[in-house]
C-alpha positions in Angstrom: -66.4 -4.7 50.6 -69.5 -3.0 49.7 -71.9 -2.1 52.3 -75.2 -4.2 52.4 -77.9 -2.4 49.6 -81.1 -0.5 51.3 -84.0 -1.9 50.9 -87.5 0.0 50.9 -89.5 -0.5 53.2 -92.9 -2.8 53.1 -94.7 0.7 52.7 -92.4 2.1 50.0 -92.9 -1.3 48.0 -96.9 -1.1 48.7 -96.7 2.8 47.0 -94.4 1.0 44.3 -96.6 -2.1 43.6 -100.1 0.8 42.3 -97.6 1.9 38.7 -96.6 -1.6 38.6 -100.2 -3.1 38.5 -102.4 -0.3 36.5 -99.4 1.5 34.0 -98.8 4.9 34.3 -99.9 6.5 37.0 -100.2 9.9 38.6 -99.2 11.0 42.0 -102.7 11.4 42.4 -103.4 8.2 41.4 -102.0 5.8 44.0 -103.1 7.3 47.4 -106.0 6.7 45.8 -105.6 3.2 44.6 -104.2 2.6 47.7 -107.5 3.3 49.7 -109.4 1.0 47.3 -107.3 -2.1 48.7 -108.9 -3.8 51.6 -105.8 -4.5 53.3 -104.1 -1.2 52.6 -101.7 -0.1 55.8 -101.5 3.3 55.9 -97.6 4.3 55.1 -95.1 4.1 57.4 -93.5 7.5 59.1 -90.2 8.2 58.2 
């Protein structure tokens, strides 16, 4: 029986959800996108 997949975290989908919306994106890019968003959480530690 396989184990039970990992699933990312609300922050790791939040970082995943900047490419998604806008395209291609640099690293640069979505920290900076991110602070733009009203309700932006800052990310999670690990």
């Amino acid at each position: 029986m396989c184990p039970d997949p990992i699933r990312p975290s609300d922050g790791e989908l939040a970082l995943r959800s900047v490419p998604w919306r806008r395209g291609p994106s640099t690293v640069r890019d979505v920290p900076m996108e991110r602070a733009r968003e009203p309700h932006a959480a800052p990310p999670e530690a690990p």
